[in-house]
N, C-alpha and C positions, 0 to 999 in steps of 0.2 A: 603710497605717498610717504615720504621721509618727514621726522617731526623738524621742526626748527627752533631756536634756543628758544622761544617764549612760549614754547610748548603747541602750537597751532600745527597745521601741516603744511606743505610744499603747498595745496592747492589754494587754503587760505590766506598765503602768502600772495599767490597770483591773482587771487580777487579784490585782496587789499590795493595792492598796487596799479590794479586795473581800472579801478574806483578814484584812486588820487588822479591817476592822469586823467580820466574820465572828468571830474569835477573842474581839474584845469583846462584843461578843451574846450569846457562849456563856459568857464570865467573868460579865457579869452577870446571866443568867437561874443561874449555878449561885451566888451569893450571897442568892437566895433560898433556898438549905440550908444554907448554912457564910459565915461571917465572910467579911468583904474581905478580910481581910487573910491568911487561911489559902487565899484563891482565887489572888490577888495571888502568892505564895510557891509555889503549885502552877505558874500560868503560868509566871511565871520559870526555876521549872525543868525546867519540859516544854520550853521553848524553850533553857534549855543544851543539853539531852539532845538535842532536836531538832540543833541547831548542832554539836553531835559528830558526829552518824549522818550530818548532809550533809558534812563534812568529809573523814570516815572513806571514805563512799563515793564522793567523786570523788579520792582517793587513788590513785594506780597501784598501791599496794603502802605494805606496812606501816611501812616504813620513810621514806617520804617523809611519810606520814600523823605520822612521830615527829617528824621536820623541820620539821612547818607545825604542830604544836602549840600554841608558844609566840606565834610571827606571829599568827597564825589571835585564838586567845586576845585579843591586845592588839587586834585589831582590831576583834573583837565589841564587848569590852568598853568600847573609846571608840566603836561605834557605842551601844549603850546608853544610856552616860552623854548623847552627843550628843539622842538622842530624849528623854529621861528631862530633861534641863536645858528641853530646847524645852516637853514636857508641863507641867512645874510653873509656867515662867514665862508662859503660856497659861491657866493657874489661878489664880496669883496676878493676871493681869490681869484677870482676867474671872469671879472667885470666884463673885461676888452673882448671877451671870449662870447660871453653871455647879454652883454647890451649893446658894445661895440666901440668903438674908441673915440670919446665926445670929449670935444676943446673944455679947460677950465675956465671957467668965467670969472675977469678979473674983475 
């Protein structure tokens, strides 16, 4: 396997990636019962909760787990916003492409 710039390998590369579409597959087959945006707000938070319990459990102990709180916190959260700015300007470029070509409402 070849490494890739963040130091992981080609195959951890294909699992990563196999896991986002995976996780949107399942977001939106479950938007056939419930709003986007009530799915959208479930995601989001199964993935904080997720991102505590990984945190929590490579912790040595509870107290180092108090330590990287804060760290940990800022650094999800600008990885987010980083995916989230790349996502929308991906949609704003390519809307007509990606949601389809809807009348403006005067």
């Amino acid at each position: 396997m070849s490494d890739v710039n963040d130091g992981s390998t080609a195959n951890d590369e294909d699992i990563y990636w196999g896991q986002v579409e995976a996780f949107i597959s399942q977001a939106n087959d479950a938007c056939d019962a419930a709003d986007p945006g009530i799915v959208a707000a479930a995601l989001l938070n199964a993935a904080a909760r997720f991102n505590a319990f990984v945190v929590a459990h490579s912790s040595l102990d509870k107290n180092e787990f108090a330590e990287d709180v804060e760290g940990t916190t800022n650094y999800l959260t600008g990885r987010f916003r980083d995916h989230l700015k790349e996502h929308m300007d991906d949609y704003r470029e390519n809307y007509t492409a990606l949601i389809g070509n809807r009348e403006s409402a005067d």
